[in-house]
N, C-alpha and C positions, 0 to 999 in steps of 0.2 A: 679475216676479221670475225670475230666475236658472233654471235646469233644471238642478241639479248632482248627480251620477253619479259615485259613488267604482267602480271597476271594478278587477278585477285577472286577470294572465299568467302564467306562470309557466315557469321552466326547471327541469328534474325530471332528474336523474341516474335512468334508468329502465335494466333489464337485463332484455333478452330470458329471458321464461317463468320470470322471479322473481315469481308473482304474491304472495307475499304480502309483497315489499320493496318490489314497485311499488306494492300497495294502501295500506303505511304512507305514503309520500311522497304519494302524492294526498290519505287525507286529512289530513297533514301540513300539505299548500300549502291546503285547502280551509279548515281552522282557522285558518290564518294571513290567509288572506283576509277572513275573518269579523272575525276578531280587530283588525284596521284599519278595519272598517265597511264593508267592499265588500259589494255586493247580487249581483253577477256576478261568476263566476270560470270564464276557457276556461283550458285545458288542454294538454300536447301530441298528435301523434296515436296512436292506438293506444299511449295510456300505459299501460293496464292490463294489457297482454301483456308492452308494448318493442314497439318496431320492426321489430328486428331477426329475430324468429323464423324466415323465409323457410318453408322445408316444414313446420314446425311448426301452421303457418296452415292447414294439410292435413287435419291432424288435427282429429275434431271434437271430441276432451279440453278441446283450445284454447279452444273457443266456451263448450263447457260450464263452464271454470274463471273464465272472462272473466264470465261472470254470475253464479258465485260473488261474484267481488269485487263485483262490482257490487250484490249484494246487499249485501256486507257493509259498503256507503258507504251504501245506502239505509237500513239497517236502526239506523246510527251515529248519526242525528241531524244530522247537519254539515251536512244542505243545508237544515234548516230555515232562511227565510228569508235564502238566500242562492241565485239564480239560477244552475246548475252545468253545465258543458258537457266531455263528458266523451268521450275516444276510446280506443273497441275495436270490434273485429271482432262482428259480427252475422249469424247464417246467419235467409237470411226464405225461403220456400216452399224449402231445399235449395239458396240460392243465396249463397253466400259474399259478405259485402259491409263494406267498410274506413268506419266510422260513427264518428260525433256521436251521443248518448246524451244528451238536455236532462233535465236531473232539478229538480224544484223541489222542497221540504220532505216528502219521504221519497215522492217519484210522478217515473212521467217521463212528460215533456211530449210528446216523439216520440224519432223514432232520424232522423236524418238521414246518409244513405249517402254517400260520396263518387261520384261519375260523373265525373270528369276522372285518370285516373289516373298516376301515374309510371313510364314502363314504359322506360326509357334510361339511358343509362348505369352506373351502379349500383343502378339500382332495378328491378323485376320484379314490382311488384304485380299484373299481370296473370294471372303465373301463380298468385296467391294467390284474388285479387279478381275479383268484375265489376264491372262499373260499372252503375251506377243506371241503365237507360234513361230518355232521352228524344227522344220523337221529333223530328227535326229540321226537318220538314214543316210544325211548329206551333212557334206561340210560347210562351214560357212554360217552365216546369219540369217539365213533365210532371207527372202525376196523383198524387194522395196516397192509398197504400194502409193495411190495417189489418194492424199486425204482433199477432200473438195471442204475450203473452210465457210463459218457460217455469211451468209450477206453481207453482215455488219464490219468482219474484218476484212473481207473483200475491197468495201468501198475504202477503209482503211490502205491498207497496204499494194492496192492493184494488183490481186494475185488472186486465180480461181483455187487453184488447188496447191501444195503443196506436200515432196514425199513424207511418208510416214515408213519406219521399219526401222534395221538397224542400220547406223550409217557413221561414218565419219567425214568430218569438215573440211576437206582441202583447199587452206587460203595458199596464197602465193608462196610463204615460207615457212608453212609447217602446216603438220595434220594433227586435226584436234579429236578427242571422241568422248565417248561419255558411257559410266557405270552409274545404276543405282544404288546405292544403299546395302542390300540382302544381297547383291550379284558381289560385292567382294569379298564378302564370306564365305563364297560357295568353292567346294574342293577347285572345280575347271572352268576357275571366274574367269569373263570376260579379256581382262586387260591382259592375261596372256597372251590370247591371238590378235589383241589391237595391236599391244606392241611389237607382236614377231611380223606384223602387218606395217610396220611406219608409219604407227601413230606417234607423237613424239609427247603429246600434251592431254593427257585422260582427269576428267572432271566426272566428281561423281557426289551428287547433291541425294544426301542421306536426312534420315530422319532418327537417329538414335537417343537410345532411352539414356540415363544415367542408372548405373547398378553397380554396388559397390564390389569395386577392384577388378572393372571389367578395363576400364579405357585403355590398361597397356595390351590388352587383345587387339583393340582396335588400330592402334599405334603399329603392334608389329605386324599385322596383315600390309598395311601403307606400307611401311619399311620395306617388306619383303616383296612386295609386288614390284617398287622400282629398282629394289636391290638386286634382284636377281633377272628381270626383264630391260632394266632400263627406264629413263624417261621420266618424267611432269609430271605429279601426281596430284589434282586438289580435291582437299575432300571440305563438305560446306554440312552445316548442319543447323538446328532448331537451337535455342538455347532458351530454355524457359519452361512453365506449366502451360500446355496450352489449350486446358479446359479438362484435364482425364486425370488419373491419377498418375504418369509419368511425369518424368522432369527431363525433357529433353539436354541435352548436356556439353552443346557446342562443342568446341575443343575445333577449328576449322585448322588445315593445314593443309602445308605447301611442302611436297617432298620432290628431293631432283637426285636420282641414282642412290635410290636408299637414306639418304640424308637431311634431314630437318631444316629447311629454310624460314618457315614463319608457323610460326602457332596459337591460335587466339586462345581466348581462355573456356575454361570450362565451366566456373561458376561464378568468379569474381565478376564486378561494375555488374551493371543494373542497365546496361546502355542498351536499348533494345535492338540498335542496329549495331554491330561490330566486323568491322571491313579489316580483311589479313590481307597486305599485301606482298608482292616477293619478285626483284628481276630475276628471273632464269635464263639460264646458258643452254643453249639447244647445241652449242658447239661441244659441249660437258655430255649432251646424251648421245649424242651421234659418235664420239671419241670410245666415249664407254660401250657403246654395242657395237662399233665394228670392230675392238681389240675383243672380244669375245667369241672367238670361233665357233664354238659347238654351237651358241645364241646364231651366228650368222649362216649356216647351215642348215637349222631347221626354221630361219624366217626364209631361205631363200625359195622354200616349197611350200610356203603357211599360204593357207587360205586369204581369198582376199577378200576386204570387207566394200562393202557400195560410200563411193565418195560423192559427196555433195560438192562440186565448186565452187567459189564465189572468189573474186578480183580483190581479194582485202588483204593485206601485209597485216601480222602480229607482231613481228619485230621494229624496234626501234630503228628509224631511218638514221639517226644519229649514234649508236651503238656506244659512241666513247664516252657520251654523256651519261651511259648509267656504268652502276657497280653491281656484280652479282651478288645477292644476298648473301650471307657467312650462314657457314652452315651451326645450327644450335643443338643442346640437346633437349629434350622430349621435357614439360614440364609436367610431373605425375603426380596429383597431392597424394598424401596419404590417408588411410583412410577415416581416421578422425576429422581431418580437414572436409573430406567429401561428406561424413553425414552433419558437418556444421555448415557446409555449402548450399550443399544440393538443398534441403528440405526448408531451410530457411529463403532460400530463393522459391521454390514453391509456393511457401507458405505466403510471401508478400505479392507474389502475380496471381496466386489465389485470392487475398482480401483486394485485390486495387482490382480488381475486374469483377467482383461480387456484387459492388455495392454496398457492402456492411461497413458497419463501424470498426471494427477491430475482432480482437479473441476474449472468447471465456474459456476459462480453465479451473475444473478441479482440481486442484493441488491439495496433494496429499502428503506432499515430504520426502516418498519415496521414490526410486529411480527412475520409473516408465515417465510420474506427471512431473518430476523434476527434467527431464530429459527435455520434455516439450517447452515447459518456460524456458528452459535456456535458447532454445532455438529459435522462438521471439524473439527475446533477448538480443540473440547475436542478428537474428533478421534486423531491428532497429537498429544496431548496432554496423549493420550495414546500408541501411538506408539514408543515416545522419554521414559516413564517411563518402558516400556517393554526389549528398550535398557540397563536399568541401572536396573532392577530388574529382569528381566525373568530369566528362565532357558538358559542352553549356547545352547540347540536345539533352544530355541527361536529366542534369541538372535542373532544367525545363520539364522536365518530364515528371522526374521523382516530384518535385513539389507542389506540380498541380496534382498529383495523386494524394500527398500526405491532404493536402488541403481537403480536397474533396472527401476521402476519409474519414476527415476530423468534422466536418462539416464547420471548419474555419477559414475560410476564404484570406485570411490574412496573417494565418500562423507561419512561424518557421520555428523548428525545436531547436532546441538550445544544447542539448546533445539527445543522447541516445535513452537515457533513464526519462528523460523532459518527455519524449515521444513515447513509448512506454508508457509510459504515465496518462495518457492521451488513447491509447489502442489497447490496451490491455488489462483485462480485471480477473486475478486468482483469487479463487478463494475456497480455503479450509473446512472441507463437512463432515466435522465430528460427530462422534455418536459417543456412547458410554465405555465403546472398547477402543477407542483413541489412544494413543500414549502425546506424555507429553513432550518427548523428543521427535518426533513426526511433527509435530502444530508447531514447535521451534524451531524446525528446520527450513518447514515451509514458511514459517514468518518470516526469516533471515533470506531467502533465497528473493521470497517476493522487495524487503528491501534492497536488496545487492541488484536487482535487474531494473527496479522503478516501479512495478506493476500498482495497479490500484489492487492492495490485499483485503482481505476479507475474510469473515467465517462464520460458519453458522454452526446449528446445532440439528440433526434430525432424528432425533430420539420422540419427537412430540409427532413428528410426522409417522414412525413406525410405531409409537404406540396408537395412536390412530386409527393404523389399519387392524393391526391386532382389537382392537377395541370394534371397529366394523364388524372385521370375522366375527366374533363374539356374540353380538346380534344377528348373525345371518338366518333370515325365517326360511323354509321348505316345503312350497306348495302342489308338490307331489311326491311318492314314494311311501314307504311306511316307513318310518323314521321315531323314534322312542327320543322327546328329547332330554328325558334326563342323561341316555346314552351316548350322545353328540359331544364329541373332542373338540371343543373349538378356543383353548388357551395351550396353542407348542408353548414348548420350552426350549432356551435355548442351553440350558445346563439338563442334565438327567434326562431329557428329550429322546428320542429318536431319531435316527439320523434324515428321517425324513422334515420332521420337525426343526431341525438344528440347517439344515440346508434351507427349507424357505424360510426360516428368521436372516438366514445370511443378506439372503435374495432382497427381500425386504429392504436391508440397510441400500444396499445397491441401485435398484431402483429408483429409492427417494433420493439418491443423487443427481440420477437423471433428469427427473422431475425437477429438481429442483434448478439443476443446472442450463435446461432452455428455460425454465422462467428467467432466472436473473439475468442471462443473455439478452432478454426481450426487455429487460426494464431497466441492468443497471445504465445503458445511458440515458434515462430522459430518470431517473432517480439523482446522478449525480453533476449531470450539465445546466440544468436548473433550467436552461431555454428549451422549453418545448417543441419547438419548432426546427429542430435542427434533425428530429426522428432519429431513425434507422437502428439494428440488433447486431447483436454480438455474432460473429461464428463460436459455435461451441467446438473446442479442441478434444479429441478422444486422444488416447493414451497407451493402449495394449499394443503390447509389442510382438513381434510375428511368432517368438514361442509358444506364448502363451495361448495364441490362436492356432495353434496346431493343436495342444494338447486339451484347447475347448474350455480352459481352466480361468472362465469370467462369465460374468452373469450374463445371459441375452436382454438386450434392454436393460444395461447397468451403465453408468458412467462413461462406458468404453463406446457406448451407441454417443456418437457425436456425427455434428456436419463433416470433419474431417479430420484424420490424424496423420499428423508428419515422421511419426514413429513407426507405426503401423509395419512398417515392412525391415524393421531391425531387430537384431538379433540382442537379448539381454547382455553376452559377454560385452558386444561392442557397443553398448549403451553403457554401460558400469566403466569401459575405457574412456566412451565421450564425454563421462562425465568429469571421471578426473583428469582428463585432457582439456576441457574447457574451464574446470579449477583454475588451471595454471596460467594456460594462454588469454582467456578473455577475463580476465579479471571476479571472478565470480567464486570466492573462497568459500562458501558454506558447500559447495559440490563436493568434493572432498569426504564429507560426513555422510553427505546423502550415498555416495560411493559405496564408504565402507559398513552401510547397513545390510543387515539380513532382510532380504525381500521379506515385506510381508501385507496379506489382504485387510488386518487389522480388523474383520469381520467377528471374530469369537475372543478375542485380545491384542493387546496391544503389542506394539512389534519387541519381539522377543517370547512372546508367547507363542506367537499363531506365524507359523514359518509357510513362504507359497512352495520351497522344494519338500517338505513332508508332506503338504496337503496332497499335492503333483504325483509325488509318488516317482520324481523324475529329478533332477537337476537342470540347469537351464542349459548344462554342457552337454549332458546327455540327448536333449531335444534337438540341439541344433543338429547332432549327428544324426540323427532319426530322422530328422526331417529334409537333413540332404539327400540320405541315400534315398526315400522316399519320391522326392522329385525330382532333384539334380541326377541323382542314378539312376532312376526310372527303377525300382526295386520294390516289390511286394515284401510281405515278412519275409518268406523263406532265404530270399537273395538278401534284406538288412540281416538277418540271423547272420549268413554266411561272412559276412563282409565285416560285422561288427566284433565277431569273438576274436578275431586277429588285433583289430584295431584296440578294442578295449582289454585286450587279458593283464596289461599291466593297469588296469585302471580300477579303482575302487568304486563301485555303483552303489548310489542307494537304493534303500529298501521299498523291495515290491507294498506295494499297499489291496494289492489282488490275492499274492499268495501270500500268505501269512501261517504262524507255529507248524505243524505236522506239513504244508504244503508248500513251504518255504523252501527256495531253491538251495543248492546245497552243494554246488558244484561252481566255477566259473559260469560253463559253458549254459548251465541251468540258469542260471541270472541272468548272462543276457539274451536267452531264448526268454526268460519272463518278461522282461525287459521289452524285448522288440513285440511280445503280445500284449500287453500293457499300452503300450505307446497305438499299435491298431486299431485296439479295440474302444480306447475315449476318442482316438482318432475319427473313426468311424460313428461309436455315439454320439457326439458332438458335434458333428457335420452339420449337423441343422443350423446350426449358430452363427458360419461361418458366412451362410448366406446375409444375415444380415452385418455383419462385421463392415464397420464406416470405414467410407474411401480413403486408401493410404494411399501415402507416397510409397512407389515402391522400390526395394532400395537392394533386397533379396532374392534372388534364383529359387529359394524353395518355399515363397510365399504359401500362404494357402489360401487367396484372396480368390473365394468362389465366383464371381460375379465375370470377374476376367482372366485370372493368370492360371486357378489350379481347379478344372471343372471337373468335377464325380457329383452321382447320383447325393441327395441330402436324404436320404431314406437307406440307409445299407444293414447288411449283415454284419450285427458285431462280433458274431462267434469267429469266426473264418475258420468252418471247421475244417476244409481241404487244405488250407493253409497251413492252418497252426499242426495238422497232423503232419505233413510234410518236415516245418522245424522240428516236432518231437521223432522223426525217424533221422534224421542229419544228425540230432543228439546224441540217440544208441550206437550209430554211426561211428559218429568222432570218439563215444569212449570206448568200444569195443577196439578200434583203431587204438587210444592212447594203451588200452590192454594188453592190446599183442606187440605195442611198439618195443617194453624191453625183451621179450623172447626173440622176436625178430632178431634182435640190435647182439643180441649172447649167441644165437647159432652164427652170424655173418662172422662176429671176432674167432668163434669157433674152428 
């Protein structure tokens, strides 16, 4: 007869040191589990804290608030008869450690620590965490210790101590075990030796970021680990912002022998608890690994791992009453779909956990601040569909936040522009070098989405300052003042002149854009009493913040930007992919304009790929091999003449007449010194660059993802002399290539 195994995952909107929002949602998912007949239910990781805490992890309030809740799941009921696997943080002899908590009907089975940890890219569990030792000298998982738990769970559960280490579950009719997150990435992950071991059922309560076009990674690792070992596989995840600049990105799944049985979603509904369920066939993985010889050969010598006992059946005592799940295929959006998902769901677990009223937005017409109003846009736009399709927890949920929000206790929108209309105000800040297809484009856009539009003028604000300068007195130095330059220009000027008149315009947008944050709601709701400010929205997109090509403290300094970490081509596709699909026809035009700062003229005048000195195609290649390659000039130089020799680059704005490159190879050696050297000048800026969503692998977001000194050398004279010898190199080489090529035929 059959071995059938109802089991469940779960994607958990969890917010960093919300313990007692995280502890409803656990056991929210844990009733729900029940509620369907599952016997097992894993978890995300470190749900009962969030993720995100980083130095909070430091503190040991942390530890002690984490076994509160965990008390207060024990003390609930909820895991009677239902197998719980559960992640928070556990300090064992003084030693911080990132755990699995197995709990079965009001006891826990052990604490399972994490030992492979995430310590790259945007993760730093190290400085949180240690990892589990195990000696590497010896096979196996190293030793099983005894954690002595605090009082409180003692009087709880009747229990002084419980093991700690690595271990697996042995109930009556199968064996359970558990991966972290970072352990199934690793080349010689874990669930290899679980499963050559007889584990049959591996749960592994992850905490993953969203980054676009990563998730079919994550997919085929799952796949290939049951594919090729056999066996269960759940993976559980975060799904939401939950307090940092990540968007955790759910996607919970159930794999049985390589095969897709249940998969939650990744960015759709708003439901903060989302429960995947799935019967499995143990008869299905047992069938599959002993027809597998070479597989049953090298389990019959595997190392063994330390079993925890416990008297508890996972299988259905009825067996003919369930059906095993059909197996599915993988749901993958692509990647339009993912930056209209991902950042829009950010964006609204950003404002309903703030406190604020809504967004402000410079809208300027062109593609980075058009980007962003869309993504409101489709955010409300998915807020109002949540009200008319979610679940009624949803449902419940979405509207006491709209309310709260709005600071209307009795609103419901009427659609999606209604609510818009309600959260969000853009508006237009011209200067004299404005065009008037930019202010028409952004009028039309702010109509097509709902926004409350607007515009102002700041030409009276920068003549101002220049009018300040102008009087500025000097009461020290020797100074002549008839000889004192104090009216730049921004025509016939000097480039030094012509840059801070840019700066200037920039600026008083900033300025101007947290004032109206701060006033336009109690300017346009007329009841005073309702308070609260706008989040102001930034706009610069991850190119532009490589090449340092925005003012510091301009426009782009915002509370926070949902763009921030994409790349211009795939901003220019979002847009005219959310033309078509969400309704919003002026994209289209904003599409097919030539970027531009509109700082010296208006667009068609003042281009941002001549200012750049770069193309926005150009960057993004520079900035991968940069970080995604791990590559200095010398190695972009080498990597890039291949890549680019059929490609047209624009012109250097460094070398210029007699020092203008003159070769391929010269171009993109200018090229990749160009790109360094603002790189490196510009570093300073990037420190303050407002927190984005991050969406990119070659971010250059200093604060967390891409850390170098903000003081560097811009020459790179060891560097760039290196490129210039690879240069003589390769043409001495293209030289003698036809001599070569005449004696061989010879």
């Amino acid at each position: 007869m059959a071995a059938l195994v109802k089991v469940a995952t779960c994607n958990l909107n969890q917010w960093a040191m919300d313990f007692k929002g995280n502890l409803a949602r656990i056991l929210e998912s844990i009733k729900e589990a029940k509620s369907q007949g599952c016997t097992f239910r894993t978890g995300p990781e470190l749900e009962i804290t969030g993720y995100g805490c980083e130095d909070y992890f430091l503190e040991n309030d942390t530890f002690i608030h984490s076994w509160d809740s965990l008390g207060e799941v024990l003390k609930s009921g909820v895991t009677n008869g239902i197998l719980c696997d559960i992640g928070m943080p556990v300090m064992h002899r003084n030693v911080p450690y990132n755990c699995r908590v197995i709990c079965l009907n009001g006891r826990i089975l052990g604490i399972r620590p994490k030992f492979l940890l995430a310590n790259d890219g945007n993760y730093r569990e190290m400085r949180y965490f240690t990892p589990w030792y195990i000696d590497p000298s010896k096979q196996g998982f190293g030793k099983i210790e005894q954690y002595f738990l605090p009082v409180r769970i003692q009087d709880i559960t009747k229990q002084t101590t419980v093991p700690i280490g690595i271990f697996a579950v042995s109930c009556r009719d199968t064996v359970v075990s558990f991966e972290t997150c970072e352990e199934l990435f690793t080349p010689n992950a874990p669930h290899i030796q679980l499963s050559l071991d007889g584990v049959e059922i591996i749960a592994n309560g992850s905490g993953s970021h969203h980054q676009l076009r990563k998730l079919d990674r994550r997919i085929d690792l799952v796949r290939s680990a049951t594919k090729k070992a056999g066996g269960v596989y759940l993976y559980a995840n975060m799904k939401g912002c939950d307090g940092g600049r990540l968007y955790f990105d759910g996607c919970a799944m159930v794999w049985v022998n390589g095969n897709l049985v249940a998969q939650g979603s990744q960015f759709l509904g708003l439901d903060e608890v989302e429960v995947v369920t799935a019967t499995v066939n143990l008869s299905d993985v047992r069938a599959e690994r002993s027809s597998f010889i070479a597989r049953s050969f090298q389990a019959s010598s595997s190392t063994t791992i330390h079993r925890v006992e416990t008297d508890f059946r996972l299988g259905d005592p009825q067996p003919l009453l369930l059906t095993p799940s059909p197996y599915i295929e993988p749901m993958i959006h692509n990647p339009m779909e993912e930056i209209a998902y991902g950042p829009s769901g950010w964006l609204w677990d950003y404002l309903r956990r703030s406190g604020m009223r809504g967004f402000f937005l410079p809208l300027s017409g062109g593609a980075d601040s058009s980007s962003t109003a869309t993504l409101v846009a489709i955010m409300c736009q998915r807020v109002v569909e949540e009200l008319r399709t979610g679940s009624e927890r949803s449902k419940t949920q979405v509207l006491s936040d709209i309310r709260k929000i709005t600071r209307r206790p009795d609103y419901t929108p009427k659609d999606a522009k209604d609510l818009c209309g309600k959260i969000f105000v853009t508006c237009y800040m011209a200067s004299k070098y404005s065009g008037n297809e930019t202010r028409d484009r952004a009028l039309k856009l702010g109509e097509e989405i709902g926004s409350v539009h607007t515009s102002i003028f700041i030409d009276d604000i920068c003549n101002s300052m220049q009018d300040t300068f102008r009087k500025i007195e000097f009461h020290s130095g020797d100074f002549d003042r008839k000889q004192l330059k104090t009216d730049p220009k921004m025509a016939g000027g000097t480039w030094m002149e012509n840059i801070a008149l840019q700066n200037i315009q920039a600026r008083s947008r900033m300025v101007m854009a947290f004032f109206l944050s701060q006033l336009m709601p109690w300017a346009t709701d007329g009841d005073t009493s309702r308070g609260g400010m706008l989040l102001v929205l930034g706009s610069a997109n991850v190119d532009e913040a490589l090449r340092g090509y925005y003012t510091k403290y301009d426009c782009s300094a915002a509370d926070i930007n949902p763009i921030g970490g994409i790349n211009k081509r795939d901003l220019k596709s979002f847009l005219e992919w959310a033309g078509k699909h969400k309704g919003i026809t002026v994209l289209q035009r904003v599409a097919d304009a030539r970027p531009s700062a509109e700082l010296t003229g208006s667009e068609g005048e003042q281009s941002d790929e001549v200012d750049m000195g770069m193309s926005y195609a150009e960057l993004a290649d520079l900035g991968h091999c940069r970080k995604v390659e791990k590559c200095g000039p010398l190695s972009t130089f080498l990597k890039l003449r291949k890549r680019w020799q059929d490609r047209e680059l624009t012109p250097s704005i460094r070398a210029k007449g007699d020092a203008a490159p003159k070769t391929k190879d010269e171009e993109v050696a200018q090229k990749v010194k160009d790109f360094y050297f603002y790189n490196a000048l510009n570093r300073h800026k990037m420190t303050t660059l407002t927190p984005s969503y991050h969406a990119e692998n070659y971010s250059p977001d200093d604060n967390r993802f891409d850390l170098r000194p903000f003081l560097q050398c811009v020459t790179f004279d060891a560097q760039f002399a290196a490129v210039d010898r690879s240069l003589k190199e390769a043409a001495a080489c293209e030289a003698a290539a036809p001599a070569a090529k005449r004696a061989k035929t010879g």
